[in-house]
C-alpha positions in Angstrom: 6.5 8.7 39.1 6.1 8.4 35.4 3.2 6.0 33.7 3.4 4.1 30.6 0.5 4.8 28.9 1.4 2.6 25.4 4.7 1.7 23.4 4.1 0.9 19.5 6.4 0.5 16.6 2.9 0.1 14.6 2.7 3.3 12.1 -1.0 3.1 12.1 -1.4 3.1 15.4 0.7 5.6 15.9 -1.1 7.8 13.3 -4.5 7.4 15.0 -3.0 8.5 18.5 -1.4 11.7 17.2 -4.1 12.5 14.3 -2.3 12.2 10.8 -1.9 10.0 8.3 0.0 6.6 8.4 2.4 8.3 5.5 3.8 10.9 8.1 4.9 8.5 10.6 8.5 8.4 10.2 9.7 7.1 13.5 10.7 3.8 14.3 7.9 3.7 16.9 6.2 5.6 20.3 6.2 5.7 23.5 3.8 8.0 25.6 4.2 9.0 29.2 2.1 10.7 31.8 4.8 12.8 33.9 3.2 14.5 37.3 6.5 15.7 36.8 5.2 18.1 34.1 3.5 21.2 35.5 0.0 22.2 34.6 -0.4 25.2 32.1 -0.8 28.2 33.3 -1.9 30.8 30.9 0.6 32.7 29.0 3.3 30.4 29.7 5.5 29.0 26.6 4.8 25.4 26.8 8.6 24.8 25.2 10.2 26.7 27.8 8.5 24.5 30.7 9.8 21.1 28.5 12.8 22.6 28.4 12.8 23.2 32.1 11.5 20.1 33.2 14.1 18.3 30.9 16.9 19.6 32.4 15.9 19.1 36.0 14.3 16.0 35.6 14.3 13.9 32.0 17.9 13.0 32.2 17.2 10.1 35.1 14.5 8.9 33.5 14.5 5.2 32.6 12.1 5.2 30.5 13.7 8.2 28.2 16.5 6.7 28.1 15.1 3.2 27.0 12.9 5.3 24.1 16.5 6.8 23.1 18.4 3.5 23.0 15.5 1.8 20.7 15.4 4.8 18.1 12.1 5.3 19.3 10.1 9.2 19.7 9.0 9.7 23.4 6.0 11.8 23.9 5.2 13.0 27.7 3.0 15.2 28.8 1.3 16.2 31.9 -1.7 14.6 33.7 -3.4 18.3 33.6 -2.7 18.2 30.0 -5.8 18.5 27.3 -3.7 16.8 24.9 -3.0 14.6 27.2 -6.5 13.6 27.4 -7.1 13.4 24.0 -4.0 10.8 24.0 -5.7 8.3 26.7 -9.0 8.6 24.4 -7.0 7.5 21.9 -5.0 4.8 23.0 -8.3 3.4 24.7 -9.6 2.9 21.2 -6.9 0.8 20.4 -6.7 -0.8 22.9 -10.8 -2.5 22.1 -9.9 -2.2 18.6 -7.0 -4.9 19.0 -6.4 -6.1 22.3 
């Protein structure tokens, strides 16, 4: 089952979590998912081709891509295995005690 990890339509916020600056955001907003759907990395594997993959057996049923898609909003999902993925929860953690 997929997990909400954090929904925002705040540019700064958004711009923390993925590392740039606030004047690159040019989506309406974010939301990130944690998919166990999404296989772990294996070395030498294209991580497009597995998105790609997984999309097509998988993404299309998913509620909460769909509700991303019918608020103009970017969805970002990635595995639990994921480093990036880690980097992510760090992230949204910080904003979370930064502004509750």
């Amino acid at each position: 089952m997929p997990t909400l990890l954090h929904l925002s339509e705040k540019p700064y916020e958004l711009a923390y979590i993925l590392g740039v600056k606030t004047e690159q955001i040019t989506v309406k907003g974010a939301v990130f998912i944690e998919c166990e759907l999404i296989p772990a990395m294996q070395r030498g594997q294209n991580e497009a081709d597995i998105a790609a993959a997984v999309d097509a057996a998988n993404c299309q049923r998913c509620g909460y891509k769909k509700d991303a898609k019918a608020r103009g909003f970017q969805i970002c999902c990635g595995g639990a295995q994921s480093p990036h993925m880690a980097i992510v929860k760090q992230k949204i953690a910080e904003i979370r005690k930064i502004v509750p």
